[in-house]
C-alpha positions as CSV (number, residue, x, y, z in Angstrom):
1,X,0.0,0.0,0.0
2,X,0.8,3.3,-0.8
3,X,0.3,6.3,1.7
4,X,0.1,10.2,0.7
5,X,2.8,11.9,2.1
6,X,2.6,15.7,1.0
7,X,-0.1,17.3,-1.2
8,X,1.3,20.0,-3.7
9,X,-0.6,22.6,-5.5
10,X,1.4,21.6,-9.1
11,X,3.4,19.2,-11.1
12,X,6.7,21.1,-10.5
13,X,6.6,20.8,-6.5
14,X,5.1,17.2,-6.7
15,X,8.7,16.7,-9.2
16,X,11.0,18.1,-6.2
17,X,9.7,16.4,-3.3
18,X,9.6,12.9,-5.6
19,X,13.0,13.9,-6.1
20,X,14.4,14.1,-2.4
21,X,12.5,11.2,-1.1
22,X,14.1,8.8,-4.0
23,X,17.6,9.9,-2.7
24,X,16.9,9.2,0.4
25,X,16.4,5.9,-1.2
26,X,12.6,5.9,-0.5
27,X,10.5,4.8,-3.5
28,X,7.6,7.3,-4.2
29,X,5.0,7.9,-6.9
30,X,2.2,10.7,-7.6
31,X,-1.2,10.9,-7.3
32,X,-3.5,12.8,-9.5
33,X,-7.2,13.1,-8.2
34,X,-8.2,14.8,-11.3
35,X,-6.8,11.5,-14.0
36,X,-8.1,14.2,-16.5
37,X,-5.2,16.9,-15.4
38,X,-3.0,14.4,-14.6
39,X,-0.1,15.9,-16.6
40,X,-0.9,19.9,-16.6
41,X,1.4,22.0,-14.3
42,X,-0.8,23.7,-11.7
43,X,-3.0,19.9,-11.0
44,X,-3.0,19.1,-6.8
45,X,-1.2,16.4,-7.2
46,X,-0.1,14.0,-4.0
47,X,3.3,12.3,-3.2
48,X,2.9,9.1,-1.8
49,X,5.9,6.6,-0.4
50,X,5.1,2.9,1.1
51,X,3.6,2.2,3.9
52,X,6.8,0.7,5.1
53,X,8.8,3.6,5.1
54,X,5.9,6.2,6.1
55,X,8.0,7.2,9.2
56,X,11.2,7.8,7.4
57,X,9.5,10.2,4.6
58,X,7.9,11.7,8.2
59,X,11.5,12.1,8.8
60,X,13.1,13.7,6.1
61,X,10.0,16.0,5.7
62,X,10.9,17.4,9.1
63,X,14.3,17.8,8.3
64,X,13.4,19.9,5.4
């Protein structure tokens, strides 16, 4: 299972925290709610890591 991490306003900030978390070696993916503006820049979009490692993304989003 997959668990939302952050919520962004746009594709750009979705990009950068996708980013981080991956170098920190935790796998992430993105969430559109809207599947029709999946791909347009200003879409909420969420980030969302495994349930597994939940507390470290917790962790490196308070270290940010």
């Amino acid at each position: 299972m997959w668990t939302p991490i952050k919520t962004t306003q746009n594709l750009m900030v979705a990009e950068a925290w996708k980013e981080l978390f991956e170098e920190e070696g935790i796998p992430c993916t993105l969430h559109w709610p809207e599947a029709r503006r999946r791909y347009t820049a200003q879409a909420t979009c969420y980030v969302l890591v495994p349930n597994d490692r939940l507390h470290v993304a917790e962790r490196t989003v308070s270290n940010t």
